[in-house]
C-alpha positions as CSV (number, residue, x, y, z in Angstrom):
1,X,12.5,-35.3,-0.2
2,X,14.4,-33.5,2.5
3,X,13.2,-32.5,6.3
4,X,13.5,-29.2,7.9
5,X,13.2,-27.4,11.2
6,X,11.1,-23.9,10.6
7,X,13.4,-21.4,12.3
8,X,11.5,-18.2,11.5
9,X,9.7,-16.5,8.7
10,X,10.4,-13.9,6.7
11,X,7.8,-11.3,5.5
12,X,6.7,-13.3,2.6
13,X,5.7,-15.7,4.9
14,X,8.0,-18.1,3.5
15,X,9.5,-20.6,5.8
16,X,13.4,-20.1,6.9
17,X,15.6,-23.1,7.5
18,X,19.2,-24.7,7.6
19,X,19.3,-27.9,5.8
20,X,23.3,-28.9,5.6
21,X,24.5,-26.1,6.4
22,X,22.9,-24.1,3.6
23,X,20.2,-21.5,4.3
24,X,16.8,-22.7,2.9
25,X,13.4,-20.9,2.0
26,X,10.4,-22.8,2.2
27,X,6.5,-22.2,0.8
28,X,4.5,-23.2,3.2
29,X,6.6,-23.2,6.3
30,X,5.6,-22.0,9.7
31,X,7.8,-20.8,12.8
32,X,8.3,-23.9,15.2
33,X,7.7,-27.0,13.2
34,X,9.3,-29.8,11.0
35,X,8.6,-30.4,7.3
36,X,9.4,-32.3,4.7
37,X,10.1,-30.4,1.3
38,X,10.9,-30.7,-2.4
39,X,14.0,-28.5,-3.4
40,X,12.8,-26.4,-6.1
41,X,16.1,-24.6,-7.0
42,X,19.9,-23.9,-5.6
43,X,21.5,-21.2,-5.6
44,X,25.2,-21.0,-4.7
45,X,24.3,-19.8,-0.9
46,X,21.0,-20.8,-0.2
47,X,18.1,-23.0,-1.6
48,X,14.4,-22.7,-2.4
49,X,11.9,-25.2,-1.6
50,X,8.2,-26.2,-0.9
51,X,6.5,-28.6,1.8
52,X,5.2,-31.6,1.0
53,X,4.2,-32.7,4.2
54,X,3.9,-31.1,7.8
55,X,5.5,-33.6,10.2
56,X,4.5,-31.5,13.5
57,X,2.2,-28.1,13.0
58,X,3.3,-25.1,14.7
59,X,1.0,-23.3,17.2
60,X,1.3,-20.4,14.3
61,X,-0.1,-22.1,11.8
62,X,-3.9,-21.2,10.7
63,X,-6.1,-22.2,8.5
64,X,-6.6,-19.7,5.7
65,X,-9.6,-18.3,4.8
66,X,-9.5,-17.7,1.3
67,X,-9.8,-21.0,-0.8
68,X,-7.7,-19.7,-3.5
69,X,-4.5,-19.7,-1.2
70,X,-1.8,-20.7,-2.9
71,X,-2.9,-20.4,-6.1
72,X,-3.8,-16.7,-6.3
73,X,-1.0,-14.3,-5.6
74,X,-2.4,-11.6,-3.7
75,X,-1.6,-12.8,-0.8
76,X,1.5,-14.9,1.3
77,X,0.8,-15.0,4.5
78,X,-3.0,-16.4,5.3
79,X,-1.2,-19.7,6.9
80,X,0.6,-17.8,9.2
81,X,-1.4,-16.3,12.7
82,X,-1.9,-12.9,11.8
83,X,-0.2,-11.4,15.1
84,X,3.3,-13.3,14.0
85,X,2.9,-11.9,10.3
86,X,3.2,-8.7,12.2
87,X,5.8,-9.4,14.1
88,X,8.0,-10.9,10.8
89,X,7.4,-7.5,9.2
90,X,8.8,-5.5,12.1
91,X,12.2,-8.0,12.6
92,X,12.2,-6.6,8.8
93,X,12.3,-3.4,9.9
94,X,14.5,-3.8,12.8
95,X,16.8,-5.9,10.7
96,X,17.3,-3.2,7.8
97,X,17.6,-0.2,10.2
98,X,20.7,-2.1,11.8
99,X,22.5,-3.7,8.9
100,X,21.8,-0.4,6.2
101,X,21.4,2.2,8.1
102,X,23.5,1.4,11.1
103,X,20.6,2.6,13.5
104,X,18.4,1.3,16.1
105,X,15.3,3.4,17.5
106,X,15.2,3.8,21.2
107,X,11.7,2.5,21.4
108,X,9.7,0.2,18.8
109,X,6.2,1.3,18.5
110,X,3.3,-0.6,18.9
111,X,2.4,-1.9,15.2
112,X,-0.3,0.0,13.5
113,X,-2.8,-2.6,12.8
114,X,-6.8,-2.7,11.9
115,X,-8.9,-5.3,9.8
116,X,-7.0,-8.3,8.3
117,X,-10.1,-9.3,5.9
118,X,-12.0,-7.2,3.4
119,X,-9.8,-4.3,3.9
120,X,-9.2,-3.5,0.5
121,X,-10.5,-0.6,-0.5
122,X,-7.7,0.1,-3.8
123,X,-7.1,-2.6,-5.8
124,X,-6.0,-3.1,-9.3
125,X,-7.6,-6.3,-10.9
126,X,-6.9,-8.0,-13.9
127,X,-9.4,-9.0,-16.5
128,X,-8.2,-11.7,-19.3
129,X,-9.5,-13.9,-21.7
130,X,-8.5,-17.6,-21.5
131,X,-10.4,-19.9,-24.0
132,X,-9.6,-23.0,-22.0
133,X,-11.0,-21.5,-18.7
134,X,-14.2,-21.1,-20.8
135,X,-14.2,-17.3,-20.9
136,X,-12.7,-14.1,-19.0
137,X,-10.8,-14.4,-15.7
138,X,-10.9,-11.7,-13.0
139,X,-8.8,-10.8,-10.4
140,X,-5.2,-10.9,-9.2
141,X,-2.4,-12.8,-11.2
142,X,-1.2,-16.1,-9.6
143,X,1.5,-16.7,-7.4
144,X,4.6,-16.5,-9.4
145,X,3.3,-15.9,-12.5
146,X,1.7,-13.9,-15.1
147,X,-1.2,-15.7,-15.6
148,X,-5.0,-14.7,-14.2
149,X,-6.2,-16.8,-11.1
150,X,-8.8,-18.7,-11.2
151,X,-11.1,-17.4,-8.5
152,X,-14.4,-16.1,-8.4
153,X,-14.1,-14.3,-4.5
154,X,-11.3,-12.7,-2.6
155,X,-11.5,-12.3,1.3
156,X,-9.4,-9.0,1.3
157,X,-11.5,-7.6,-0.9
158,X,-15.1,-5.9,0.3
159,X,-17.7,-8.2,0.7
160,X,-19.9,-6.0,-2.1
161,X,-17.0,-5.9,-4.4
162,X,-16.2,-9.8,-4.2
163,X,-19.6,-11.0,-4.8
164,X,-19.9,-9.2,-8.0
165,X,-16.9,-11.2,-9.4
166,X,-18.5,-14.3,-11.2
167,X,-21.1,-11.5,-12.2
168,X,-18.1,-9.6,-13.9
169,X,-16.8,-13.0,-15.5
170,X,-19.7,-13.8,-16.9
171,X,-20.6,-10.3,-18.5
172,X,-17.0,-9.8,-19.8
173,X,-17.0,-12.9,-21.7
174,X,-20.2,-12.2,-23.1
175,X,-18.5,-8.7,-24.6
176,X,-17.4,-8.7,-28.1
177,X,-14.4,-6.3,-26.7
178,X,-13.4,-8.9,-24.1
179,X,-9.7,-9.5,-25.0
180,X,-9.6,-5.5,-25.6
181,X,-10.5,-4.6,-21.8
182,X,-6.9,-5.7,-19.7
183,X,-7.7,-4.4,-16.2
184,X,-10.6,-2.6,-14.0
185,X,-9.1,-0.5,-11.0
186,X,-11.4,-0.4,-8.1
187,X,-11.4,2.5,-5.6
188,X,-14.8,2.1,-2.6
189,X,-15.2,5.7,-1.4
190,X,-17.4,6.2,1.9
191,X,-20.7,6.8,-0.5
192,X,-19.7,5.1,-4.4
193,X,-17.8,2.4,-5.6
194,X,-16.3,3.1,-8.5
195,X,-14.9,0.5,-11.5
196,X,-12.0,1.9,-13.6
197,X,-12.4,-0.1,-17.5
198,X,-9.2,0.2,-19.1
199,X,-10.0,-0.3,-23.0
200,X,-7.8,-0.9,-26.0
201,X,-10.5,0.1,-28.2
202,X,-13.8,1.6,-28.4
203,X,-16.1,-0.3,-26.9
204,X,-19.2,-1.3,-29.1
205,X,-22.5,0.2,-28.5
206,X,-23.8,-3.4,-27.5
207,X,-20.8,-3.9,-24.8
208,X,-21.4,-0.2,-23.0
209,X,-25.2,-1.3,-22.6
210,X,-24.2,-4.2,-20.5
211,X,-21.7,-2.0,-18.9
212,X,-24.6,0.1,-17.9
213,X,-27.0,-2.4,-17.0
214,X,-24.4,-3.6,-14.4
215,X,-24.1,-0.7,-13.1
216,X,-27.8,-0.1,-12.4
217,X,-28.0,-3.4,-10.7
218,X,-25.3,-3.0,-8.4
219,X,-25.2,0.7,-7.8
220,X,-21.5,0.8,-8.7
221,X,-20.6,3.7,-11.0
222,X,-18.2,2.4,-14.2
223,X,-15.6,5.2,-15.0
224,X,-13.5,4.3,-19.1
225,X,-10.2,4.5,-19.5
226,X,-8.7,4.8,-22.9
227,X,-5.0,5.7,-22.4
228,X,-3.3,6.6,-19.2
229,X,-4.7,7.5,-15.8
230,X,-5.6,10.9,-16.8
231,X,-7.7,10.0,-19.8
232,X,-10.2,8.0,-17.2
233,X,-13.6,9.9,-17.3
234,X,-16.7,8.9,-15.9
235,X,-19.4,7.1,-17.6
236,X,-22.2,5.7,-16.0
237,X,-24.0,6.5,-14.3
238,X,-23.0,10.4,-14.9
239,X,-24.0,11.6,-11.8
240,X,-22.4,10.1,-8.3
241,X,-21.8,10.7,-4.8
242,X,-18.6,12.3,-4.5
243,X,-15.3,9.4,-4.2
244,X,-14.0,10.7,-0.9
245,X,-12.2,9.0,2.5
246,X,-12.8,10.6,5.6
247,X,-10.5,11.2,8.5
248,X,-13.4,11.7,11.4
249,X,-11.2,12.2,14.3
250,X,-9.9,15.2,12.4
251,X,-13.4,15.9,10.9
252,X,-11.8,15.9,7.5
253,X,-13.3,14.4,4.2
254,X,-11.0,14.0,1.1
255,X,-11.8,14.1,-2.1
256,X,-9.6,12.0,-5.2
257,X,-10.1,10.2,-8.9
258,X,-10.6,7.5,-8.7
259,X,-6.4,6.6,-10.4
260,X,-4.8,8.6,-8.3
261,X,-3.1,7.6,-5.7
262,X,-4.5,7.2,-1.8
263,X,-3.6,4.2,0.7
264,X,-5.5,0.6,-0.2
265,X,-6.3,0.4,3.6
266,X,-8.6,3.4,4.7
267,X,-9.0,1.6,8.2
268,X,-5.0,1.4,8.3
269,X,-5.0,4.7,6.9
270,X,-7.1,6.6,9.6
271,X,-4.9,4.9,12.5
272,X,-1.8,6.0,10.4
273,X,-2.8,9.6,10.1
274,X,-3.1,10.0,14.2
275,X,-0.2,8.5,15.0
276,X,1.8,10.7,12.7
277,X,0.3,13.5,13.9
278,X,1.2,12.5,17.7
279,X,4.5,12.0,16.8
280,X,5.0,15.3,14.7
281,X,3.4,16.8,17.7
282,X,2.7,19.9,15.3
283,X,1.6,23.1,17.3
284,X,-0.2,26.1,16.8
285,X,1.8,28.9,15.1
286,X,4.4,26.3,14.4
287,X,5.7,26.4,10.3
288,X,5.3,22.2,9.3
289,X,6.8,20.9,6.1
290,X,5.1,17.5,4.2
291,X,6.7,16.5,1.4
292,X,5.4,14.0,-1.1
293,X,2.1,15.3,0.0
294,X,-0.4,13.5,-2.8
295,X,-3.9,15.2,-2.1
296,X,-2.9,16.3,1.6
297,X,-3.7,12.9,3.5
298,X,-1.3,14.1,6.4
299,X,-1.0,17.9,5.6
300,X,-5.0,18.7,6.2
301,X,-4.8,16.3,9.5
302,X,-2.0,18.5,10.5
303,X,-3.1,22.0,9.9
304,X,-6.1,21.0,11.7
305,X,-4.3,21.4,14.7
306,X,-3.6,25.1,14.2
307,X,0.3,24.5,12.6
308,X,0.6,26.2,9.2
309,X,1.6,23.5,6.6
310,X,3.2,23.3,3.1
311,X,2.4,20.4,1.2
312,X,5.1,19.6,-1.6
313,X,4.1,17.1,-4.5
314,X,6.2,16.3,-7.8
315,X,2.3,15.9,-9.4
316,X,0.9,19.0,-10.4
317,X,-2.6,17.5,-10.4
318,X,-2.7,15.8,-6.8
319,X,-1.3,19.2,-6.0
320,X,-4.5,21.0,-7.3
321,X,-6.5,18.2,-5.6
322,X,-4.6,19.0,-2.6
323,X,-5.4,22.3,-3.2
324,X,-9.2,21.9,-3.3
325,X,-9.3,19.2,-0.3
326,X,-8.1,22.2,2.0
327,X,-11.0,24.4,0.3
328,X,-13.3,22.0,1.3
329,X,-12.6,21.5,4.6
330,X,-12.0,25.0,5.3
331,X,-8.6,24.9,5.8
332,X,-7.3,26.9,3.2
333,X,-5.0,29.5,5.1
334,X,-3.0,26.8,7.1
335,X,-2.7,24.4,4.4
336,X,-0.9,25.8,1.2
337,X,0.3,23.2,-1.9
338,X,3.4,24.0,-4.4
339,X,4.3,21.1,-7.3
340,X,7.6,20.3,-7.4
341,X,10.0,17.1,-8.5
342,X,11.5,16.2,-4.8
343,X,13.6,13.6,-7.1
344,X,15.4,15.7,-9.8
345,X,15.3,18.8,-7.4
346,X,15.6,18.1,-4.2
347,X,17.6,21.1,-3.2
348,X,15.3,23.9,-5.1
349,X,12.5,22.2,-2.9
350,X,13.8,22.5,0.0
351,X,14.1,26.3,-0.6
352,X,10.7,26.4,-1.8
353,X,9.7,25.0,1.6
354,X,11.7,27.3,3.7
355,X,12.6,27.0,6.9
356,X,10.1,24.7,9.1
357,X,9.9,23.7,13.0
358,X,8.8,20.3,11.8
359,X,8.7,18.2,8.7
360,X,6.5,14.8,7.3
361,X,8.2,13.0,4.6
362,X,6.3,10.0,3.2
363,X,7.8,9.4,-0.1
364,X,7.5,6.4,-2.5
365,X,9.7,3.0,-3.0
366,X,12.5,5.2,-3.7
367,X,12.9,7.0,-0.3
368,X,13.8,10.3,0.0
369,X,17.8,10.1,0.1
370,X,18.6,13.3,-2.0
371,X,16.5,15.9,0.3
372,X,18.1,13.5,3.8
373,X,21.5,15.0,2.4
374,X,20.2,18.7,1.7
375,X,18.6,19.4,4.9
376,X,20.1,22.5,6.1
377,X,22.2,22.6,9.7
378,X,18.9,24.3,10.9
379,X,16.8,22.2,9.5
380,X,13.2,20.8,11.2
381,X,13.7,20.0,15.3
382,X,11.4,16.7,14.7
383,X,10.9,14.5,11.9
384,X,8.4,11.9,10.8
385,X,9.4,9.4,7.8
386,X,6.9,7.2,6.6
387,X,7.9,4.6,4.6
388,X,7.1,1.8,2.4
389,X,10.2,0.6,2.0
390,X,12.4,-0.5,4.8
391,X,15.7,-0.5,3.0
392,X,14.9,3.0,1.8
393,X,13.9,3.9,5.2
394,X,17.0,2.1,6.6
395,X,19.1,3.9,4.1
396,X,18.3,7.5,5.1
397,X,17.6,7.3,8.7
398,X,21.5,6.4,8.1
399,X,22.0,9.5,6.5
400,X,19.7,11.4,9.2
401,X,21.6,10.1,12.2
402,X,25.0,9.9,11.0
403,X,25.4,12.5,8.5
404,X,22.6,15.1,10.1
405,X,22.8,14.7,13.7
406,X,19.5,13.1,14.6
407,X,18.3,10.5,16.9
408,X,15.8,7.7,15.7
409,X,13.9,7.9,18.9
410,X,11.2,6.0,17.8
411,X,10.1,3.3,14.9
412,X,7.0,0.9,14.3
413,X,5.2,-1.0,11.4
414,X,2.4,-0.3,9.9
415,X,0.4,-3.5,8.5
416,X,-1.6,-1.6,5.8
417,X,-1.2,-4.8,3.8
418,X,-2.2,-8.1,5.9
419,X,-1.7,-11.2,5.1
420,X,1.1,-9.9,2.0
421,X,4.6,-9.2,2.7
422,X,4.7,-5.6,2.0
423,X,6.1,-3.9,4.5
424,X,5.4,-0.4,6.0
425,X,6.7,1.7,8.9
426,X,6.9,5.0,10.1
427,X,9.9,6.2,12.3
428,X,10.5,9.7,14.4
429,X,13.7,11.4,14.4
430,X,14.4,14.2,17.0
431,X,17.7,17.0,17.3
């Protein structure tokens, strides 16, 4: 047993410390208070450990809310006060932006915040079949580790979805497919929630019946999924409201399957969409570029304010989706869609876009380095990245300021995850 002083910590929520010299990570640890702790491993600069005992509690620490804390790894951080998770995640940010990218924004933006419980409205559960737990576990994996969790709620999860849990336990263990059926993915819509079965096999005539009967009882529609995403097809019941999230300040609905890909945080999501907008400051008659578009979260928000937009997506289907979200909201000749890779191609996209006043990037992990490096000497006056990656994001605002002239006038975090150490930002970068 050792004792530490909690100096900060980082966005996993994991404690940060200097035990003899020696930096030291520490489950369990909160900002301002002494612990004692179990080394768990060394490394040759730094060491891992967990508390054992809180000598003196910082003014940060909560209590969490979830009973499973700890065990189940979908979250990190419900210890911590939620306002000091947020502010963790944006030292994150500010601490990548100035050691990759050798860049500091002019002005950090209030975080992007909403809901820090049953926010969830995307999630990918696990379903597995453990003869010693008695039958089928459902939910997220454990914290470090493979294996299921235990738990039969989650508090970041909607209060309609978590109650059916012990329900969904009970009736997969009851299946004679049970260890065939690795995973449901959940996507609630503003009118139907919708359960995506992944299945191994095909599922026996007496296993779809309680599928069914589920269904009816909880007025949640079950959608089969044999192979990949795009095999997943409805099944019952056939008929259902629309799966759509709605942007009201921009009157704007959008439609999506329910395995492609939208934000897990619609609340998050809607706040997002505004800001990114205000910073674009898109105009009427202006030409707007949004690259890695998916089904035109931000490219419908911004054509609604009279810019004409092109929406470029490496996914030919979310490009078609895109396509028909502008039909439906009438905005069909200000917001066009083309497919093409951004990744492979990033030069041959650009052309495609043409010139623009103003350009949205938001792509994935990977960042967007390659089309950073081919924006032309006249490229787009203002730029919004968003980003959920801050070394990515560090990396090419590196490229944007030092290679392409720009200034990083303004950065935030977005907390479309709470109480998990993803981290998510969006930044503005002005000629």
């Amino acid at each position: 047993m050792s004792e530490a002083f909690i100096e900060s910590i980082d966005h996993e929520g994991v404690g940060v410390a200097h035990v003899d010299g020696k930096v030291t990570f520490i489950d369990g640890g909160v900002t301002g208070e002494t612990v004692e702790f179990t080394r768990r491993r060394s490394r040759g600069n730094f060491d891992l450990g967990t508390v054992t005992q809180v000598l003196r509690e910082s003014s940060l620490r909560v209590t969490p809310r979830c009973r499973y804390f700890g065990i189940c790894g979908g979250c990190a951080m419900q210890h911590v006060d939620p306002a000091a998770q947020v502010a963790a995640k944006q030292r994150v940010l500010e601490d990548n932006l100035a050691r990759l990218g050798k860049v500091a924004p002019e002005l950090m933006l209030p975080p992007v915040s909403g809901p820090a419980w049953r926010y969830r409205t995307r999630a990918r559960l696990s379903v597995h079949y453990v003869a010693k737990k008695g039958g089928v576990l459902v939910g997220f994996h454990e914290r470090r580790s493979s294996f299921v969790a235990d738990t039969a709620s989650c508090e970041v999860l909607p209060a309609s979805v978590s109650a059916l849990i012990p329900e969904l336990r009970e009736m997969f263990t009851s299946m004679e497919l049970r260890e065939r059926m690795p995973q449901i993915e959940l996507a609630v819509g503003e009118d139907v929630t919708i359960f995506v079965l992944r299945h191994l096999e095909p599922i026996p005539a007496a296993d779809a019946a309680k599928l069914r009967a589920f269904a009816d009882r909880h007025a949640i529609q079950w959608w089969l999924q044999p192979k990949g995403p795009e095999t997943a097809h409805p099944f019952h019941p056939l008929e259902a409201p629309a799966l759509d999230y709605r942007l009201p300040e921009f009157g704007l609905s959008l439609r999506y399957r329910p395995t492609e890909f939208t934000q897990v945080n619609a609340d998050v999501n809607r706040v997002l969409v505004r800001r990114a907008v205000d910073l674009l400051d898109a105009r009427s008659g202006e030409s707007v570029g949004d690259l890695f578009c998916g089904i035109g979260n931000f490219t419908l928000a911004l054509a609604t304010r009279g810019a004409k937009v092109l929406g470029v997506e490496g996914s030919p289907a979310l490009v078609a989706r895109a396509g028909e979200n502008a039909k439906l909201n009438g905005l069909e000749e200000l917001a066009q869609f083309v497919a093409h890779d951004l990744y492979t191609d990033a030069a041959g996209a650009l052309k495609r876009l043409g010139h623009v006043d103003k350009l949205l990037i938001d792509p994935p992990r990977d960042g967007a380095l390659d089309i950073c490096k081919e924006l032309p000497a006249d490229g787009p006056s203002r730029i919004v990245y968003v980003s959920c990656s801050p070394a990515t994001l560090a990396r090419d605002a590196g490229v944007l300021v030092h290679v392409k002239g720009y200034r990083l006038s303004k950065a935030g975090v977005v907390n479309m995850f709470p109480h998990t150490g993803h981290v998510e930002s969006i930044a503005l970068f002005e000629r």
